[in-house]
MARLOKE-303652 format. One record per residue (C-alpha): x, y, z. Coordinates in steps of 0.02 Angstrom, whole numbers, plus 32768, in hexadecimal, padded with zeros to 4 digits. Layout:
# residues N
+------+------+------+
:   px :   py :   pz :
+------+------+------+
:    X :    Y :    Z :
...
+------+------+------+
***
This chain:
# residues 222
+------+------+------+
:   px :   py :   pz :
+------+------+------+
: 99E5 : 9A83 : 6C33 :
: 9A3D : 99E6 : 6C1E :
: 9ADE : 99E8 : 6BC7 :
: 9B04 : 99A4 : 6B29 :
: 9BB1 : 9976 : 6AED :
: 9BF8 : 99A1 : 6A45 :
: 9CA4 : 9954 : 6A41 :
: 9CBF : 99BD : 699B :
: 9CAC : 9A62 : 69F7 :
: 9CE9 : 9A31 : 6A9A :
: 9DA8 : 9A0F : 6A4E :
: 9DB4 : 9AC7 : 6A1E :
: 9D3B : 9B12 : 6AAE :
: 9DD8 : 9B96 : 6AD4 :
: 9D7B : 9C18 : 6AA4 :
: 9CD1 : 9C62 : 6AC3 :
: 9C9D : 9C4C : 6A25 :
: 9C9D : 9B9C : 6A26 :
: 9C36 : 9B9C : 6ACD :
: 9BC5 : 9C0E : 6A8F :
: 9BA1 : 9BB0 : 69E1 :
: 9BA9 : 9AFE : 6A68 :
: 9B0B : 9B5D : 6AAC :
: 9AC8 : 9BA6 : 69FE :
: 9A99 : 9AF2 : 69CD :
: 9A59 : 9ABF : 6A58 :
: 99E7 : 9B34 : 6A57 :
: 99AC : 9B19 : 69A3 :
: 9980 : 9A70 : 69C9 :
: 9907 : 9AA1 : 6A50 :
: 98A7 : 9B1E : 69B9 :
: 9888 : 9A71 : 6972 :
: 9838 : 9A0E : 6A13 :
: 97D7 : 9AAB : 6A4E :
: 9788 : 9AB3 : 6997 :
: 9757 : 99F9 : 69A8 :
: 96F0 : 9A10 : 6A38 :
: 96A2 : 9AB3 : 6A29 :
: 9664 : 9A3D : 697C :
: 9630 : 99AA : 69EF :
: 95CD : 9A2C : 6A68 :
: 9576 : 9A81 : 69CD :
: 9555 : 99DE : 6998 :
: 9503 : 99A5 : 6A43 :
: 94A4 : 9A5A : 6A41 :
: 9506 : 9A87 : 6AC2 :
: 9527 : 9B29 : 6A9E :
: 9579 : 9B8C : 6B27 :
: 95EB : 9AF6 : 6B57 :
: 9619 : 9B10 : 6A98 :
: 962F : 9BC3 : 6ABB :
: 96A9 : 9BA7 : 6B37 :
: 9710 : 9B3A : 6ACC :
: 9727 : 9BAC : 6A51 :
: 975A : 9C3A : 6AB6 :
: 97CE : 9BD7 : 6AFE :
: 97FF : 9BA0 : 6A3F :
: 9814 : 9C66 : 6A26 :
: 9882 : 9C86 : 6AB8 :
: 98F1 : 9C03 : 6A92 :
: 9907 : 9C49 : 69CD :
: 9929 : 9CE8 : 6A16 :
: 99B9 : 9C90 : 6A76 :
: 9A05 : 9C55 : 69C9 :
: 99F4 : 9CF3 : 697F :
: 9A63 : 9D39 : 6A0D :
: 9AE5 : 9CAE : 6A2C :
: 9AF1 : 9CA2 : 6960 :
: 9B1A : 9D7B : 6965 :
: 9B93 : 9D57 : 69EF :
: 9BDD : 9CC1 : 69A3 :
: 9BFC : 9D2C : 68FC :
: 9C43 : 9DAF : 6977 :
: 9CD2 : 9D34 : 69B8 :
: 9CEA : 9CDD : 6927 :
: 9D18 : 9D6E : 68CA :
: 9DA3 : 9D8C : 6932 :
: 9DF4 : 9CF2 : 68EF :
: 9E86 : 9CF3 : 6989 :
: 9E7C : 9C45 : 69C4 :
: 9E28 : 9BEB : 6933 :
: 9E7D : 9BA0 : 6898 :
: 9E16 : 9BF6 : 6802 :
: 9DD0 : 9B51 : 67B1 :
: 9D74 : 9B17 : 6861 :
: 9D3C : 9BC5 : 687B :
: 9CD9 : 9BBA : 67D5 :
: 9C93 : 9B3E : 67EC :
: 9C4B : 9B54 : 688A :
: 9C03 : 9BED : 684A :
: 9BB7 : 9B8B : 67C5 :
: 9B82 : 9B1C : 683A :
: 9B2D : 9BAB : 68A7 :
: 9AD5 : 9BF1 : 6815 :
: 9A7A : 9B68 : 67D0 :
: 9A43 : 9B31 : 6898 :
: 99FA : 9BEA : 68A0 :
: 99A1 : 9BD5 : 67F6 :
: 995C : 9B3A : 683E :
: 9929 : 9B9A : 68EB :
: 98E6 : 9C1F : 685B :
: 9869 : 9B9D : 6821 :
: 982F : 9B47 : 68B2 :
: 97FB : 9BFF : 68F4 :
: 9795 : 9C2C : 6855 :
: 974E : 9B83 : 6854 :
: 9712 : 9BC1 : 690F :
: 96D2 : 9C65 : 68EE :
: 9664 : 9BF8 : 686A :
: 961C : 9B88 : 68F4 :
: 960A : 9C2D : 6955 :
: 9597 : 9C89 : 68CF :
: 952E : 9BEA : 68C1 :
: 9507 : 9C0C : 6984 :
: 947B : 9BB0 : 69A7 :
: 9447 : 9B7A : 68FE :
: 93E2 : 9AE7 : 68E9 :
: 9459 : 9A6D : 6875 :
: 9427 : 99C0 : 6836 :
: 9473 : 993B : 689F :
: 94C9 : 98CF : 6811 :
: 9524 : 9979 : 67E5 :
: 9552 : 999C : 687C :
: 95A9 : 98DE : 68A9 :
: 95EB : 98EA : 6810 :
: 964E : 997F : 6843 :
: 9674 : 9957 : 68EB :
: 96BF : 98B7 : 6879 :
: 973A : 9931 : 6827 :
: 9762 : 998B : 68B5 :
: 97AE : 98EC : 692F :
: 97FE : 98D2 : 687B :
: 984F : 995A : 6874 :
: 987A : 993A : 6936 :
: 98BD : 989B : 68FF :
: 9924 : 98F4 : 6870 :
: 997C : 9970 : 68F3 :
: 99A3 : 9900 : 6968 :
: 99F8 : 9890 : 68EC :
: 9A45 : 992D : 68A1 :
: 9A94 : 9968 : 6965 :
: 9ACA : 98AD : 6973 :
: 9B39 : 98B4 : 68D1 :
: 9B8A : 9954 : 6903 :
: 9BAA : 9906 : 69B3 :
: 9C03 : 9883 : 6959 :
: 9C64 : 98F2 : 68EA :
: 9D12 : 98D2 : 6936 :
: 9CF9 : 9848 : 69A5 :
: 9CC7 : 97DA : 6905 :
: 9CBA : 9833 : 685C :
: 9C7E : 979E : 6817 :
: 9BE6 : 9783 : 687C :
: 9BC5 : 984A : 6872 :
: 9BBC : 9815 : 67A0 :
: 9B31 : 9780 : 67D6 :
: 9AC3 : 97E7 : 6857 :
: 9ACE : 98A1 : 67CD :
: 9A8B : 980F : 6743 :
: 9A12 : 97DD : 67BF :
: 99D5 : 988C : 67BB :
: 99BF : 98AB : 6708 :
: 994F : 97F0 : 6704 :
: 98E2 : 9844 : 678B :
: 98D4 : 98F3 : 673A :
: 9898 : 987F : 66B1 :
: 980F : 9827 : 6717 :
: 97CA : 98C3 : 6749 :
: 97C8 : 990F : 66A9 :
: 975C : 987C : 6673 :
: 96DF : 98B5 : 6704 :
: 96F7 : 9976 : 66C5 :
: 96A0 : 9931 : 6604 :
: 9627 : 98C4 : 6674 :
: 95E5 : 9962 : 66E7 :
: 95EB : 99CF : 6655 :
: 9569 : 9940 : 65F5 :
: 950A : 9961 : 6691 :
: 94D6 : 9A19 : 6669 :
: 9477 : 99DA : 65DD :
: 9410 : 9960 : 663A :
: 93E4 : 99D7 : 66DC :
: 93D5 : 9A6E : 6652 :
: 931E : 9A86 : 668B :
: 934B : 9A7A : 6756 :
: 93DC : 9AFF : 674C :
: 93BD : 9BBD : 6732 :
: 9432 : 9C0B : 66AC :
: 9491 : 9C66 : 6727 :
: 94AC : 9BDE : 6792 :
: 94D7 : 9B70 : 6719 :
: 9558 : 9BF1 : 66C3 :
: 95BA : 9BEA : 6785 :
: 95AA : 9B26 : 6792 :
: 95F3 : 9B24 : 66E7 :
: 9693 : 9BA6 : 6729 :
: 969B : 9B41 : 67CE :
: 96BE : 9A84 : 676F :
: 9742 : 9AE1 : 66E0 :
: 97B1 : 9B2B : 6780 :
: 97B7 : 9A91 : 67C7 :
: 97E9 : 9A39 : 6732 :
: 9866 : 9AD8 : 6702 :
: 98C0 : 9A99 : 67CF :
: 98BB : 99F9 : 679B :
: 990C : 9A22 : 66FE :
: 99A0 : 9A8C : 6764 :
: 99C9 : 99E1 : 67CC :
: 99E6 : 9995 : 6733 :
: 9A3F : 9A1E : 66F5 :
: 9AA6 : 9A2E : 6790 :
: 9AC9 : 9970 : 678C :
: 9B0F : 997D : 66D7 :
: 9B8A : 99F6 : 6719 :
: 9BA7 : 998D : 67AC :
: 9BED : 98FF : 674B :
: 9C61 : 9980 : 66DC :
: 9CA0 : 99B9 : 67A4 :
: 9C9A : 98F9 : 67E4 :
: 9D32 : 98C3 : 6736 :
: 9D91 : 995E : 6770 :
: 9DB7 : 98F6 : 6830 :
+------+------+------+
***
């Protein structure tokens, strides 16, 4: 996998910890891509190709379940860390694996809908939120990148995030309007799921910003 650099981790990478949280983030950025096209698939009725995203979406969740365990593991130990960084860093960790958290329910939504039949302006709609929420986690990795480097772009690119989690929180109200309109087309059931599937995304989107407000509070500290 290609490596990503994260100046703010890589100046205190003396411990495994570090390396293991450098990786922890990583990986909860791929929940969010894998999500976004297992949507496009469903959306294109391709079903196992959508299938095959989202196992690969679970595998790499399970991956930031372990490295956040670990991480926890070598941060408690506290030897080579001063006690401010390693806090947040752990806060850091937690709210990425809350974010992994929703991208994974969000999936097993898509899963339950299987092959179901869903009308196409819903389903555009959210494949619309999901390369928004792309867009938000991307923006979010490239403000922690910045961090150190330049705390003052980190500020920019975290309030970039929060005008994004906005946009697609516009699009969650617009796809919820939608349910009354294709009422008739959707079984209940089906329509219960769809209804989870759109509130996870928008609960990930709502972690990036999240994340990005604590970002700027670690971004002042530089």
């Amino acid at each position: 996998m290609e490596r990503r650099s994260y100046d703010w981790f890589e100046k205190r990478r003396r411990t495994k910890g570090l390396e293991l949280a450098h990786e922890q983030i990583t990986k909860a950025f791929d929940t969010v891509t894998w999500l976004h096209k297992a949507m496009k698939s469903f959306s294109e009725n391709k079903f196992a190709e959508a299938k095959n995203h989202i196992e690969n979406l679970y595998k790499a969740e399970e991956e930031v379940d372990k490295l956040r365990t670990e991480v926890f593991k070598e941060l408690s130990k506290g030897a080579a860390l001063v006690a401010d960084y390693r806090e947040d860093l752990l806060h850091l960790v937690k709210r990425l694996d809350t974010l992994a958290d929703h991208t994974k329910d969000a999936a097993r939504c898509l899963e339950m809908l299987s092959e179901t039949q869903i009308p196409e302006e819903l389903c555009k709609k959210t494949v619309f939120m999901t390369s928004k929420l792309v867009e938000t986690a991307q923006t979010l990795r490239g403000s922690i990148e910045k961090i150190s480097t330049n705390p003052a772009e980190a500020i920019e690119e975290a309030k970039k995030v929060e005008d994004i989690e906005h946009d697609l929180d516009t699009e969650y109200l617009k796809a919820k309007a939608l349910f009354v309109k294709y009422g008739g087309e959707i079984n209940c059931g089906a329509m219960v799921i769809f209804d989870d599937l759109i509130e996870f995304i928008e609960h990930a989107a709502d972690m990036c910003a999240d994340t990005a407000d604590y970002i700027v509070v670690l971004s002042s500290r530089e």
